[in-house]
Structures are given as structure tokens and as C-alpha cells.
N, C-alpha and C positions, 0 to 999 in steps of 0.2 A: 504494500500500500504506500502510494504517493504522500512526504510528509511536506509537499514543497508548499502548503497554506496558500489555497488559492482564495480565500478572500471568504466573506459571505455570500456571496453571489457567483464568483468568479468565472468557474467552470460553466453555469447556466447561461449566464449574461454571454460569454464569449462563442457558447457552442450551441445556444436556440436559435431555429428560424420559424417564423413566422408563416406558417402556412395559410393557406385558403381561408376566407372567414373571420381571419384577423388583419390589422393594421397596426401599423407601430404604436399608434396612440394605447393600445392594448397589453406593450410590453408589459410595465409594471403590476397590473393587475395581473397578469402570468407569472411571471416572474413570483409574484407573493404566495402564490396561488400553488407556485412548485416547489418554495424555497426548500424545503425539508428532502427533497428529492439530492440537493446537492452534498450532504454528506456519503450517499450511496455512490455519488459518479466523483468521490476521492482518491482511488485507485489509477483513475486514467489523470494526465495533464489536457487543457482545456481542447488542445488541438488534436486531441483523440477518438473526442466524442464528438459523435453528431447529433442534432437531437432538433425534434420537428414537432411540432403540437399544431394543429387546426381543427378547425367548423365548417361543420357540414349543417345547413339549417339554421343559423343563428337566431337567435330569442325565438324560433317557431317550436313549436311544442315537441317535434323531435329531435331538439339538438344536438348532435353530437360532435365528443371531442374525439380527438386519435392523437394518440402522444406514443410517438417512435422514437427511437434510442439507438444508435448502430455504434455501439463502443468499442472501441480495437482489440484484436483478440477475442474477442465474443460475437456472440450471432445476434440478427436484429431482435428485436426486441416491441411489441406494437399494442399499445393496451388504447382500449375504449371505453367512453361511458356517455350516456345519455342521460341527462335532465334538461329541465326549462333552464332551471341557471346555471349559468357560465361559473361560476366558481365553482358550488357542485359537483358539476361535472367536471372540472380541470383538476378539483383534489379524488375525485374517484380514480382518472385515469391514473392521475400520480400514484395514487394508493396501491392500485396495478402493478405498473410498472416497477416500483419498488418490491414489490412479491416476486413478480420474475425474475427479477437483476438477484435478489438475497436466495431463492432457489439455485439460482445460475450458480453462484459465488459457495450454494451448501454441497450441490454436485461437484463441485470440482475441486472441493477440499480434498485432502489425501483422507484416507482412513487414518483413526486415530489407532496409534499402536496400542494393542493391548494385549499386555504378559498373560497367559493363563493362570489363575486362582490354584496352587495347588495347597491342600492344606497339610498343616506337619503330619509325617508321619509316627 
């Protein structure tokens, strides 16, 4: 794991784009909406991760976000969620997404050694 202190924001701010459905005016309300996502993408430096959120439908009753993640060394990654509101839905996908990346990161731990229990003889 990366200890090079990308900032509060660092890694997000520098590796989101803005997809369909949104505008820049939208950053920060994203951006707050994911913050908690950036201690999970610690491991890569900012130029590693790619990372994409948009809307599909915005404020109409099936709005949906998609929040992709293509982090290096790993495989995409694409989590969804529908609600009316925009945050809502932008902390569900987050929520997602953080499931898969901390699965990803539980699969690819080594096995933990472990001595067999024998008792005295």
C-alpha cells in the first residue's frame, strides 16, 4: 500500500471524469458524495486509477448512476444504483464499488499460514 499521502481528495479529484448527465458544476457535490471511496483507491498513485461516474435519466424517477473504476493491476470494476436523488444514488454506487475493490483486495491476499494445532503428547 501507497504511503505517499495523496491528500483528502487527491486520488479522486485527479482520476474522476465526468460522464454523461453531469457537468462540472457537479464536481463537488460528487466528489463529497465519494469522499470515503478515497481511502480504498490508497494502494494505486493518482495516475493509476481511472475512474468515471455518470447519469442516465437525471432527476426523472429512474435515475441512474454507474460508477467504474479501472485501477492498474486489477480488473474493471462497475457498480450501479438507482434512486430519485442524486446523492442517494452516488453513495449506493460508492457503497458498491467499495464491496468489490475490498472483495478484490480479500481474494488476492495470500492465505494466512497456519501451523497445525498439535496437542502434547
Amino acid at each position: 500500500m501507497s504511503e505517499s499521502g495523496h491528500g483528502s481528495a487527491g486520488i479522486l479529484e485527479s482520476s474522476l471524469r465526468l460522464g454523461a448527465g453531469l457537468e462540472e458544476e457537479d464536481r463537488p457535490r460528487v466528489l463529497a458524495a465519494l469522499a470515503t471511496l478515497e481511502s480504498h483507491l490508497s494502494r494505486w498513485e493518482p495516475d493509476q486509477v481511472d475512474l468515471e461516474v455518470s447519469v442516465k435519466d437525471r432527476d426523472g424517477p429512474d435515475q441512474k448512476v454507474t460508477l467504474q473504476i479501472w485501477p492498474a493491476g486489477w480488473p474493471h470494476f462497475v457498480a450501479v444504483a438507482r434512486s430519485r436523488d442524486l446523492d442517494h444514488a452516488l453513495i449506493e454506487a460508492r457503497k458498491e464499488l467499495i464491496r468489490q475493490l475490498e472483495d478484490e483486495r480479500s481474494r488476492r491476499k495470500p492465505p494466512k499460514h497456519r501451523t497445525p494445532h498439535h496437542p502434547p503428547a
